[in-house]
PyMOL commands that place a pseudoatom at each C-alpha (Angstrom):
pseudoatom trace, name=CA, resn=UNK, resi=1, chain=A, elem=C, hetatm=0, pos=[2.428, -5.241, 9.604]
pseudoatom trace, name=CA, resn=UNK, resi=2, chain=A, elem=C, hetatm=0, pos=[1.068, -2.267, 7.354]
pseudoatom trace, name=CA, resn=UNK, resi=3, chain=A, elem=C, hetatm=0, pos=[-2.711, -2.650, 7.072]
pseudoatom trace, name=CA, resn=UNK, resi=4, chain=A, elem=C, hetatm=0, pos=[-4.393, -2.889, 3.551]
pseudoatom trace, name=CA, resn=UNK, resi=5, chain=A, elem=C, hetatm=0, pos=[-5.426, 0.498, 1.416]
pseudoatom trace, name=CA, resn=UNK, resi=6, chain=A, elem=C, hetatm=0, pos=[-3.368, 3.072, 0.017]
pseudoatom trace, name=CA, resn=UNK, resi=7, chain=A, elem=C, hetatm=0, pos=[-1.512, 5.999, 2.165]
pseudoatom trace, name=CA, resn=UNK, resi=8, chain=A, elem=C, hetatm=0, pos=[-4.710, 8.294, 1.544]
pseudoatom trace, name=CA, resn=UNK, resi=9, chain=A, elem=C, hetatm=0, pos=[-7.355, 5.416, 2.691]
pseudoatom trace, name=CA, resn=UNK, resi=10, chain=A, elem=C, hetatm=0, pos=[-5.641, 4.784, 6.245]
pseudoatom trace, name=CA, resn=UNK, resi=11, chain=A, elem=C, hetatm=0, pos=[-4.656, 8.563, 6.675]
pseudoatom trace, name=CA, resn=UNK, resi=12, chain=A, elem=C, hetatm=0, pos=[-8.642, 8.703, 6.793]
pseudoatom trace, name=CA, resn=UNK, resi=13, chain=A, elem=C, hetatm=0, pos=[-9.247, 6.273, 8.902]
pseudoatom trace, name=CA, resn=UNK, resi=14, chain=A, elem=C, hetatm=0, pos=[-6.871, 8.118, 11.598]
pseudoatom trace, name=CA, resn=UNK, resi=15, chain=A, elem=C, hetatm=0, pos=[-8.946, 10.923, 11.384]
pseudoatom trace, name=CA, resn=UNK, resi=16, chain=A, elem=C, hetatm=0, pos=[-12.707, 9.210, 11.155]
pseudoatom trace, name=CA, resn=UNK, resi=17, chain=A, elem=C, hetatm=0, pos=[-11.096, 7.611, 14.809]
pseudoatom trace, name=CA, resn=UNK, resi=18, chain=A, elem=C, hetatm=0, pos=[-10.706, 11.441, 15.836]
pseudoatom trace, name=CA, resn=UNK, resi=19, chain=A, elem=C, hetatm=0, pos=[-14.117, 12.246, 14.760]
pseudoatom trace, name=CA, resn=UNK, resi=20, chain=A, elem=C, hetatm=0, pos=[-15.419, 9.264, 16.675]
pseudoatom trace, name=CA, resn=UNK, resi=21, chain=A, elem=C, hetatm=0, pos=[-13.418, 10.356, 19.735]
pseudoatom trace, name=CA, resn=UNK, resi=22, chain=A, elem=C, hetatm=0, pos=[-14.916, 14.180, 19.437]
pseudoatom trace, name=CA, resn=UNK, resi=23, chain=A, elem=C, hetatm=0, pos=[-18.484, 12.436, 19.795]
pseudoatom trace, name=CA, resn=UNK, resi=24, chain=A, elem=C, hetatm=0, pos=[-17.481, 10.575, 23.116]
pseudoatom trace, name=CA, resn=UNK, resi=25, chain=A, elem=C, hetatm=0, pos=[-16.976, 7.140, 21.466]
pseudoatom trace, name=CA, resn=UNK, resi=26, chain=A, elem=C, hetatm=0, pos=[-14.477, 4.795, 23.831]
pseudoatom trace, name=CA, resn=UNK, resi=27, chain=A, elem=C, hetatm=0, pos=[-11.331, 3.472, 22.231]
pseudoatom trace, name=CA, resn=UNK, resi=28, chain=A, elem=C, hetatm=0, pos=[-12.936, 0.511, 22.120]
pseudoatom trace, name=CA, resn=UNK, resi=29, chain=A, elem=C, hetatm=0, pos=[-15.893, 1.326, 20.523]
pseudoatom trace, name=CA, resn=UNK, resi=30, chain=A, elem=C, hetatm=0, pos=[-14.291, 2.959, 17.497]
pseudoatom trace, name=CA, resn=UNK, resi=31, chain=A, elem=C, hetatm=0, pos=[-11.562, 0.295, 17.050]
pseudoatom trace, name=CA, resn=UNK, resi=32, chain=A, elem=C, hetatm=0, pos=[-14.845, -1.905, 16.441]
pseudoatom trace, name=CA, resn=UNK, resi=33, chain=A, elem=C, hetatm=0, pos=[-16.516, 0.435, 14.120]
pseudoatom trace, name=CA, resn=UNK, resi=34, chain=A, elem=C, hetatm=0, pos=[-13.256, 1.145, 11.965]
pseudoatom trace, name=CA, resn=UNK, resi=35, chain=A, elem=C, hetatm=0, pos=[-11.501, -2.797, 12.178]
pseudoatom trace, name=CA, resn=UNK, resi=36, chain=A, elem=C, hetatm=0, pos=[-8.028, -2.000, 14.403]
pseudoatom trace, name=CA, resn=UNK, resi=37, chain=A, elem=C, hetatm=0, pos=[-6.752, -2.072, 17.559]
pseudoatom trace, name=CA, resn=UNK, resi=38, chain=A, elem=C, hetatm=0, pos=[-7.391, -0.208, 20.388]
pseudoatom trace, name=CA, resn=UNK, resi=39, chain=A, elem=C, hetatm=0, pos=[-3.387, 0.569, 21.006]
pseudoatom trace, name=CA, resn=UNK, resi=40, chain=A, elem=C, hetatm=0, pos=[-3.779, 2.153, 17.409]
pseudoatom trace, name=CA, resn=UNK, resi=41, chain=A, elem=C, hetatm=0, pos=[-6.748, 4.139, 18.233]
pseudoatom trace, name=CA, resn=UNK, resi=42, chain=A, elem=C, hetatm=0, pos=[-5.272, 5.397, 21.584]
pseudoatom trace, name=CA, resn=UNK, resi=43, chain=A, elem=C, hetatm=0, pos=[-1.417, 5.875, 19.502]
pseudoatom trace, name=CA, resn=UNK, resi=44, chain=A, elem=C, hetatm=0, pos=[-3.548, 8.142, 16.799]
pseudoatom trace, name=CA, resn=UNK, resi=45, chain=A, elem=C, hetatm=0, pos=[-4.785, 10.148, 19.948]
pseudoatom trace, name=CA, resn=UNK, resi=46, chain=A, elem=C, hetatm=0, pos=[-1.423, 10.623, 21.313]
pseudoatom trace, name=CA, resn=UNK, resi=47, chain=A, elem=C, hetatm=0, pos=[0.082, 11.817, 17.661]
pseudoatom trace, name=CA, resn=UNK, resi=48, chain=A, elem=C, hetatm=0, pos=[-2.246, 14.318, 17.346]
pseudoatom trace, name=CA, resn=UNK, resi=49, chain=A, elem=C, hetatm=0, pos=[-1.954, 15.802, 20.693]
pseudoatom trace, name=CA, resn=UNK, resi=50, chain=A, elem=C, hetatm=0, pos=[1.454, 15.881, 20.250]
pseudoatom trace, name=CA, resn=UNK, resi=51, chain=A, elem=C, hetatm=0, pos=[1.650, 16.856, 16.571]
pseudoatom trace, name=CA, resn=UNK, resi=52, chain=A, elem=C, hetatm=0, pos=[-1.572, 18.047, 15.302]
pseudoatom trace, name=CA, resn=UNK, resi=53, chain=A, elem=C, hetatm=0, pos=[-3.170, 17.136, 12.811]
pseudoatom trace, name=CA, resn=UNK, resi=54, chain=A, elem=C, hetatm=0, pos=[-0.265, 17.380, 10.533]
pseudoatom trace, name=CA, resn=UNK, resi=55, chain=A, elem=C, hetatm=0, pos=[0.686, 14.275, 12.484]
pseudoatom trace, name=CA, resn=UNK, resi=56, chain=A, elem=C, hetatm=0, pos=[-2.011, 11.996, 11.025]
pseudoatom trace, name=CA, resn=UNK, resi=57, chain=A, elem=C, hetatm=0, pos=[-0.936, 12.667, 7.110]
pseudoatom trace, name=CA, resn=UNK, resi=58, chain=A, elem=C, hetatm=0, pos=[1.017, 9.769, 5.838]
pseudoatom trace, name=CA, resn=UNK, resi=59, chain=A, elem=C, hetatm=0, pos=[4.902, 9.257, 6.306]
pseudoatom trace, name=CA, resn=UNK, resi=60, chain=A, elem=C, hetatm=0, pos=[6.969, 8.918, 3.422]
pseudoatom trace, name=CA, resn=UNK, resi=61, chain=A, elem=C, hetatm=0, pos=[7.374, 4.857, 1.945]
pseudoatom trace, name=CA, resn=UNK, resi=62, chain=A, elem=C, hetatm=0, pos=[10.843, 4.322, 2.918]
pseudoatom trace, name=CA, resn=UNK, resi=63, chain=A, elem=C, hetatm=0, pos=[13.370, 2.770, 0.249]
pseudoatom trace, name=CA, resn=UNK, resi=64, chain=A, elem=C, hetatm=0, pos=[13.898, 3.067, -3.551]
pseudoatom trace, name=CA, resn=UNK, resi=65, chain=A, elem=C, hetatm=0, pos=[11.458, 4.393, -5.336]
pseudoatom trace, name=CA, resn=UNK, resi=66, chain=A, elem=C, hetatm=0, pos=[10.055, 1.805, -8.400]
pseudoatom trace, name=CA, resn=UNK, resi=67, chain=A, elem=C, hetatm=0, pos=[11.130, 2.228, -11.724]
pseudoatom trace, name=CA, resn=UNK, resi=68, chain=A, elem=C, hetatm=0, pos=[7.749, 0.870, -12.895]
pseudoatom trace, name=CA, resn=UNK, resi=69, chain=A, elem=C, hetatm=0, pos=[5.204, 3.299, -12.999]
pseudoatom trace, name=CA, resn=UNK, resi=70, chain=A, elem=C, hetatm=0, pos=[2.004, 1.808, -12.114]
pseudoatom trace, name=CA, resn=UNK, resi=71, chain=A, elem=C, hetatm=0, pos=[0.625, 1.357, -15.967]
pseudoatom trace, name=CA, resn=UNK, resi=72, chain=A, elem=C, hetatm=0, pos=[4.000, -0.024, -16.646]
pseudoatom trace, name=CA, resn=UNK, resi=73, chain=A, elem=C, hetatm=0, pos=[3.521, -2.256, -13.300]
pseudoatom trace, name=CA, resn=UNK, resi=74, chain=A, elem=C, hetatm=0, pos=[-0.424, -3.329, -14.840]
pseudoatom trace, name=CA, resn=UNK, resi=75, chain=A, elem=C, hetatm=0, pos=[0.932, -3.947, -18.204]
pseudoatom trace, name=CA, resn=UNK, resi=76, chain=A, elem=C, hetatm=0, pos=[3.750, -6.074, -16.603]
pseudoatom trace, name=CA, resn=UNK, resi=77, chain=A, elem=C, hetatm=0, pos=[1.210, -8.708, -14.634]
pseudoatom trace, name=CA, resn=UNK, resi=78, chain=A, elem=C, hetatm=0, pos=[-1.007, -8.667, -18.059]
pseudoatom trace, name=CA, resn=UNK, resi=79, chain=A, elem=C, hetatm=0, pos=[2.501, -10.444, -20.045]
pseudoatom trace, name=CA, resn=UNK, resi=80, chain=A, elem=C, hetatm=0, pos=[3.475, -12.324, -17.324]
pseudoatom trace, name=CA, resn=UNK, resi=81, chain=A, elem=C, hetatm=0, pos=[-0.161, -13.870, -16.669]
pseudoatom trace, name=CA, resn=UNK, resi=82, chain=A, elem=C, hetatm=0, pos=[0.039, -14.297, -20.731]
pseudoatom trace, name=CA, resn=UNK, resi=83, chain=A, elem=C, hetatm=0, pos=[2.753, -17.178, -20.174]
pseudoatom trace, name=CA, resn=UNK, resi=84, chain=A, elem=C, hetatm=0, pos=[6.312, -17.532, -21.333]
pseudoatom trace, name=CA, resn=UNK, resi=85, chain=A, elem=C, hetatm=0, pos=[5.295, -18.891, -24.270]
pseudoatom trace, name=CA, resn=UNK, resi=86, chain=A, elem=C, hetatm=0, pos=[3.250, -15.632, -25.505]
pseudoatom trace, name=CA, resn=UNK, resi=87, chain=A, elem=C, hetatm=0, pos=[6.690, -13.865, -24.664]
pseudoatom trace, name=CA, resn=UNK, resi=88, chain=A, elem=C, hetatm=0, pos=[8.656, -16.568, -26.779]
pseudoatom trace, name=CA, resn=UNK, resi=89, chain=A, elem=C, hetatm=0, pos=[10.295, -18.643, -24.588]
pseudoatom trace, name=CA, resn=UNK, resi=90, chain=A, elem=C, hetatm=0, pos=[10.249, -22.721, -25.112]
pseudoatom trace, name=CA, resn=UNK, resi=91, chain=A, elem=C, hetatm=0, pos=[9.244, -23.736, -22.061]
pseudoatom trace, name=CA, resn=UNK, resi=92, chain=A, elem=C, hetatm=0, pos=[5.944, -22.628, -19.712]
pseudoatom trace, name=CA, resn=UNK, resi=93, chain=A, elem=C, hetatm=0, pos=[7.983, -21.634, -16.850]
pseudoatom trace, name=CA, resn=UNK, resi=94, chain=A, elem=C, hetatm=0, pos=[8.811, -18.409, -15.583]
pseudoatom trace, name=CA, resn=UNK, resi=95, chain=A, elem=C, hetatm=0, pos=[12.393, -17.621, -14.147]
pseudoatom trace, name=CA, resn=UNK, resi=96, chain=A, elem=C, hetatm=0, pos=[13.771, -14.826, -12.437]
pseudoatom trace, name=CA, resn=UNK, resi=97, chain=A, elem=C, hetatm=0, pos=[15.931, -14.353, -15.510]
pseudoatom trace, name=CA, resn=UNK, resi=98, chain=A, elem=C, hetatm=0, pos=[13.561, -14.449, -18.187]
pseudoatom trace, name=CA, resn=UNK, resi=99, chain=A, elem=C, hetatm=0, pos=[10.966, -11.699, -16.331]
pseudoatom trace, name=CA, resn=UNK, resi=100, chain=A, elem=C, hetatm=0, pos=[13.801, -9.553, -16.151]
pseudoatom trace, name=CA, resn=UNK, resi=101, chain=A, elem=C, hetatm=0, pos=[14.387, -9.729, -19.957]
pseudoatom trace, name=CA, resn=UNK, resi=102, chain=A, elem=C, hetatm=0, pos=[10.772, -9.000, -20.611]
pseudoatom trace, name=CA, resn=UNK, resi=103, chain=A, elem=C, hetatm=0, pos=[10.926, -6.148, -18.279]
pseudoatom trace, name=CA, resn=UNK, resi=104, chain=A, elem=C, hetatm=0, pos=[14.257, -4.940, -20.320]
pseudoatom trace, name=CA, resn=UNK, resi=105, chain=A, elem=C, hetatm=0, pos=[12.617, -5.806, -23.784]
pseudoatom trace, name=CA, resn=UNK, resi=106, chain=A, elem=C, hetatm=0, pos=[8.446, -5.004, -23.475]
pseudoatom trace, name=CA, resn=UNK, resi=107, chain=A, elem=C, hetatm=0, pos=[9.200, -2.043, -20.817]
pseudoatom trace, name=CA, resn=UNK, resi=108, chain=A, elem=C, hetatm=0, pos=[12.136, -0.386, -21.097]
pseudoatom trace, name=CA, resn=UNK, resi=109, chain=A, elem=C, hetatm=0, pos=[13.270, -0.758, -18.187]
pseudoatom trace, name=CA, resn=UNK, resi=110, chain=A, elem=C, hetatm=0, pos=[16.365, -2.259, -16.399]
for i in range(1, 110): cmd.bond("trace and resi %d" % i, "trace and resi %d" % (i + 1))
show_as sticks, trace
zoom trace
């Protein structure tokens, strides 16, 4: 499982680990310090011997990319967290259906 932060966050924690190592830290001591496993600390090691550090940078997300830009994404969660009813539907409950129609109608997006 992918660890929490953003591409740029963990590519920084790969190289604070490489820091860490340069000032004689164990594996195990700097797994503590930066909250992951040793294996990752010790795989981090072995990428940039191999690669350099061009081998630390983050890989590319793999799949489609979203057609929601992240405003559009932010504005999204504020009309669904508004209810269906703010968005004109009878009933309070939200269906697959109906947040694709406010995606078509509020976003322009399909």
């Amino acid at each position: 499982m992918r660890p929490p932060g953003s591409p740029s966050q963990l590519e920084r924690r790969r190289r604070r680990a490489l820091e860490l190592h340069k000032r004689g830290l164990t594996q195990s001591a700097i797994a503590e310090q930066l909250g992951c496993a040793q294996s990752s600390v010790s795989r981090w090691g072995d990428t940039y011997q191999r690669a350099g550090p061009n081998g630390l940078a983050p890989k590319p997300i793999p799949g489609r990319p979203p057609k929601r830009s992240p405003p559009q994404q932010r504005r999204l969660v504020r009309l669904l967290l508004q209810g269906p009813l703010a968005a004109g539907y009878r009933t309070d409950l939200w269906t697959t259906q109906r947040v694709a129609e406010v995606i078509r109608r509020r976003l322009a997006v399909s």
